[in-house]
C-alpha positions in Angstrom: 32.6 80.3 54.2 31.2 77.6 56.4 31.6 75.0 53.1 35.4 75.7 53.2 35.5 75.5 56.9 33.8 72.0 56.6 36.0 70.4 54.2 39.2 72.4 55.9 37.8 70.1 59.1 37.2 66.9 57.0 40.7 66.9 55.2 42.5 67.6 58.3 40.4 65.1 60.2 41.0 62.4 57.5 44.8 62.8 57.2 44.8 62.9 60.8 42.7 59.1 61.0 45.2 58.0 58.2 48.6 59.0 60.5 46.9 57.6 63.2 45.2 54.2 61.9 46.3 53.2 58.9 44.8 50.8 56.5 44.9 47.3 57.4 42.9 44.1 56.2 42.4 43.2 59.5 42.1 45.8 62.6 41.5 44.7 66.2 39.5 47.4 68.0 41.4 48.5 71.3 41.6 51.5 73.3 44.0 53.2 70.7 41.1 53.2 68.2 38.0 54.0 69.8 36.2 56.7 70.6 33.7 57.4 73.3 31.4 60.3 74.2 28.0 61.1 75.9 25.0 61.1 73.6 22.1 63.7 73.6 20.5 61.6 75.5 23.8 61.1 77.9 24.3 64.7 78.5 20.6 65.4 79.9 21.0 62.8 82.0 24.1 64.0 83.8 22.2 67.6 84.0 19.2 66.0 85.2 21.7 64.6 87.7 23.3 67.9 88.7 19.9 69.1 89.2 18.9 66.6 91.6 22.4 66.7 93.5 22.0 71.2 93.8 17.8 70.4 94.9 19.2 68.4 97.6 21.6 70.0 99.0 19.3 73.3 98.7 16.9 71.6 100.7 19.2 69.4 103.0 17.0 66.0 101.4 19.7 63.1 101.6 17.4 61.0 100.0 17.6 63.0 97.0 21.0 63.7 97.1 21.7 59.8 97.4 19.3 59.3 94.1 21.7 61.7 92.3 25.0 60.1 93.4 23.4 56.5 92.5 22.3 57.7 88.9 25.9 59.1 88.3 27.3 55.7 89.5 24.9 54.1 86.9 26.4 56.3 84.3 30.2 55.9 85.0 29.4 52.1 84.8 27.9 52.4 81.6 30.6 54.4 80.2 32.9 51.2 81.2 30.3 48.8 79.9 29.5 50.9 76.6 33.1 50.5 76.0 33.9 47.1 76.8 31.5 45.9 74.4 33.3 47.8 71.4 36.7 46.6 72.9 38.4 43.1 71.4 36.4 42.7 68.6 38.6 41.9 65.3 37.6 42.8 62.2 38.8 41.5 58.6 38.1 42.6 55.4 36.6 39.9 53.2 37.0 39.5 49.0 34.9 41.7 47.0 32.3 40.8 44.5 31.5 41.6 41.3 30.3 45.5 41.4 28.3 46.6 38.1 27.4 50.8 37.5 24.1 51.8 38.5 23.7 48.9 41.4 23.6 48.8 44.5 27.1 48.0 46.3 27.2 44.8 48.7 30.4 44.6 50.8 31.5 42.4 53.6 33.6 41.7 56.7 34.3 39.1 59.0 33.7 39.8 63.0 34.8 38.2 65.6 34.6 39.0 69.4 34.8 36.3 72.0 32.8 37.3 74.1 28.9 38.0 73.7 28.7 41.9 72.3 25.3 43.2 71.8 23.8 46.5 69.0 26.0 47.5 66.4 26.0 50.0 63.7 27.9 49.7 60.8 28.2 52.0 57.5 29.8 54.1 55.5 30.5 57.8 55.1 26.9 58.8 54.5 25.7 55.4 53.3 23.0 53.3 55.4 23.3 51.9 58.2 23.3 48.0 59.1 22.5 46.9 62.5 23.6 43.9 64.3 22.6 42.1 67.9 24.1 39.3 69.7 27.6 38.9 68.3 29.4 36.1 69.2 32.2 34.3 68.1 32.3 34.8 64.3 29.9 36.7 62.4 30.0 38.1 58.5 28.5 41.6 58.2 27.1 42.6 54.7 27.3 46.4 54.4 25.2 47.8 51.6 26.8 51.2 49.4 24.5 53.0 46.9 25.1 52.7 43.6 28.7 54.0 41.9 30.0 55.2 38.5 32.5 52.2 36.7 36.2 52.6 38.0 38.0 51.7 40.6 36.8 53.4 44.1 38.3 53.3 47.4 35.0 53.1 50.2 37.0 54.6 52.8 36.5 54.0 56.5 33.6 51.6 57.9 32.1 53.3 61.3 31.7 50.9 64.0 29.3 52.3 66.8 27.3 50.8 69.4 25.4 52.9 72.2 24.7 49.2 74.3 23.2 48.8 77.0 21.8 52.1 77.8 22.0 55.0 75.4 24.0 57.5 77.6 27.1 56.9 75.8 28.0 55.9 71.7 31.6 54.2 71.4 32.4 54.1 67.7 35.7 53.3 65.6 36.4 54.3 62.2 38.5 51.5 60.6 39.9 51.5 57.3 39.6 47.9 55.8 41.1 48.7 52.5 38.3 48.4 50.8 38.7 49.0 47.2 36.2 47.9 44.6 35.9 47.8 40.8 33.0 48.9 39.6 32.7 47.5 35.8 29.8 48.9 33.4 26.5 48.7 33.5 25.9 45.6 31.3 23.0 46.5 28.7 20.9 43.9 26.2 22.1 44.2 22.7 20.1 45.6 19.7 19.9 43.9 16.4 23.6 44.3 15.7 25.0 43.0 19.3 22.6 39.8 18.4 24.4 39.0 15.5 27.5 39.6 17.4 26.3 37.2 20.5 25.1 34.9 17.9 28.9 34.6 16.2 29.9 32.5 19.0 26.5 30.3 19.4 25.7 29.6 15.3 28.2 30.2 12.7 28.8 26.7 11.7 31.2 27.8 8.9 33.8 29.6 11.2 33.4 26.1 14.0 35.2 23.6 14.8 33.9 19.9 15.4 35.7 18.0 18.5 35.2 14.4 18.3 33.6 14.5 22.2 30.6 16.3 23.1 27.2 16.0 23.4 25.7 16.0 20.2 25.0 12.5 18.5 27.1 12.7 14.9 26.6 9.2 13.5 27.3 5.7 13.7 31.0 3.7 13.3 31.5 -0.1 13.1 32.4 -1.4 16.4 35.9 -1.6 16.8 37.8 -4.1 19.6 38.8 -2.2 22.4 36.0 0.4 22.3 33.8 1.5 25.3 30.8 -1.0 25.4 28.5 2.2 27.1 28.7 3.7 23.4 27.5 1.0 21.9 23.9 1.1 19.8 22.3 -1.9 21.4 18.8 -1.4 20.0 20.7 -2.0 16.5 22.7 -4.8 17.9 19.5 -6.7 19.7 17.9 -6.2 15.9 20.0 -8.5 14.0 21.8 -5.1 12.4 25.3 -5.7 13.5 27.3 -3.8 16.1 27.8 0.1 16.0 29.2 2.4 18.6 27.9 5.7 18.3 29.7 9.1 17.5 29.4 12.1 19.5 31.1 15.8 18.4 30.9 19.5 19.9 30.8 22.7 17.9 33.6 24.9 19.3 33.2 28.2 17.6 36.3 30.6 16.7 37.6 33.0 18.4 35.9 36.2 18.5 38.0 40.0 18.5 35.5 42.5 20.5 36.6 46.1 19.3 35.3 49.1 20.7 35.7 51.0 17.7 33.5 48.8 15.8 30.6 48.5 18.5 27.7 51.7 17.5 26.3 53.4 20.7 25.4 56.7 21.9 28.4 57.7 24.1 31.4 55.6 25.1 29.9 54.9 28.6 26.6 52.3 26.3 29.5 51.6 24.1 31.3 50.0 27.0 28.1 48.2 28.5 27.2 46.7 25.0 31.2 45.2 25.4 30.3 44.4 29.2 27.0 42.7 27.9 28.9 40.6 25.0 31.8 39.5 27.3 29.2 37.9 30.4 27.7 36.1 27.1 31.0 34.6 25.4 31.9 33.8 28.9 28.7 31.7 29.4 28.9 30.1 26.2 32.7 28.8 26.9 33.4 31.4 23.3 37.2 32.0 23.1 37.5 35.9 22.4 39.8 39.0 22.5 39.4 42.5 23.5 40.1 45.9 21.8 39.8 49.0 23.3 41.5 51.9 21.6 44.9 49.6 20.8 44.9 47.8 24.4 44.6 44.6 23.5 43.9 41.7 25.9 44.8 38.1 24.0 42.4 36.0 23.1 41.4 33.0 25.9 38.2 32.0 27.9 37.3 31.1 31.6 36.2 33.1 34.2 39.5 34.6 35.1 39.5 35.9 31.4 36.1 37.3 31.8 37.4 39.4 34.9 40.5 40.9 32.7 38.2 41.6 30.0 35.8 43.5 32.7 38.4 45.2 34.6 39.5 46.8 31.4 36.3 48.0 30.6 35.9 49.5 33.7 39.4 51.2 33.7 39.4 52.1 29.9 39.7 56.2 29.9 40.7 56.1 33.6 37.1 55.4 34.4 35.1 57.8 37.3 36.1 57.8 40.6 
């Protein structure tokens, strides 16, 4: 009973912070969005207060009595001051990284406040915490999530909170940044046959293709007129042996088709991590390749953008695990 009275309270609570403060990349905190309420600490205080106040009017002491009025001055001040240092700061939701299964999440935001703001908290919904001091200006805040299954996941609302200067009160915000990651697979090392796979792109000189510019010295050519001089074999030339320029190729291997079907693993999820592996390393090697998953096809290309399609499909492929 109390399990479906806490998730009655959370739905209703998070439909009502989504009617009331809607996603946005970047959210200025006002009073409209923040909240602001005595702490443990805050509420013993003001009883410790009253009890002072009742002592000395009980026993007619005016010096007591003026202690207790000057500690509840001291804590409607910091009730002003607690909020003021929440109040103005803008906040903007910064590009994601790459996100992998099984790691640890990094997100980040930008803040800015324009005035000198002092002991923040940041996290997410049962996530740790990150504290920062001495905000000014701007300031990029890195906000660390535990580890997620591949998909696409929306974090939900970062909590803002500060309890500056004092402790009697905690202001705190919940914004919602959008902040929507994709969490692609795990990416594991292959076994023998993944090797031969990886090894497609790096060393099978029959299925490459020679470019006449590269790095790797293919011979020597007569000198022709109008050729670059910074090619030209010297030591040959200063022997008497005539002038040669020399010849420089690069092996550019052919493209590569990555199918699912045809990668062997345990369960789709290492099937999909072999793929994740194999795409990071065509990627490196500059390897043209295409991607087969179940009769989704992504055309064959290379270049990091490439790399990111071929990812994102992985992560997505069977609707992936929110």
């Amino acid at each position: 009973m109390v399990n479906i009275l806490k998730q009655w309270f959370d739905k209703t609570w998070q439909r009502w912070l989504k009617q009331r403060f809607p996603g946005q990349q970047t959210v200025t905190l006002d009073r409209s969005n923040i909240f602001i309420f005595p702490t443990v600490f805050g509420c013993c205080y003001v009883l410790l207060c009253l009890l002072l106040f009742l002592l000395g009017t009980n026993y007619q002491n005016n010096l007591i009595v003026l202690l207790s009025m000057l500690l509840i001055s001291v804590f409607l001040t910091t009730l002003l001051k607690c909020y003021q240092n929440l109040a103005g700061i803008e906040l903007t939701g910064l590009e994601r990284g790459e996100h992998f299964a099984q790691q640890p999440l990094t997100v980040y935001c930008q803040l800015r406040a324009k005035k000198l703001r002092h002991g923040f908290v940041f996290n997410y919904k049962n996530q740790s915490q990150t504290l920062l001091d001495n905000i000014n200006n701007e300031n990029k805040v890195r906000v660390d999530i535990g580890p997620k299954s591949r998909g696409n996941h929306d974090l939900g609302r970062l909590t803002i909170a500060s309890i500056y200067p004092l402790g009697l009160f905690r202001a705190w915000s919940h914004v919602d940044l959008s902040h929507q990651v994709v969490v692609f697979p795990n990416p594991l090392p292959h076994q023998a046959e993944f090797v031969a796979i990886e090894q497609a792109g790096r060393k099978d000189h029959s299925s490459a293709t020679n470019l006449p510019a590269g790095d790797d010295f293919a011979g020597l050519n007569a000198f022709r007129p109008g050729e670059s001089l910074k090619h030209v074999a010297w030591k040959r030339v200063a022997q008497g042996r005539g002038m040669y320029t020399k010849h420089f190729e690069q092996q550019v291997s052919e493209p590569q088709w990555l199918d699912l079907d045809q990668i062997a693993g345990n369960s789709l999820e290492q099937k999909l991590s072999f793929l994740c592996h194999i795409v990071n390393d065509f990627s490196h090697l500059n390897v043209e390749f295409g991607l087969n998953l179940a009769g989704k096809k992504l055309a064959v290309s290379s270049g990091n953008n490439h790399r990111l399609q071929a990812l994102t499909m992985l992560a997505n492929h069977g609707g992936g695990h929110d």
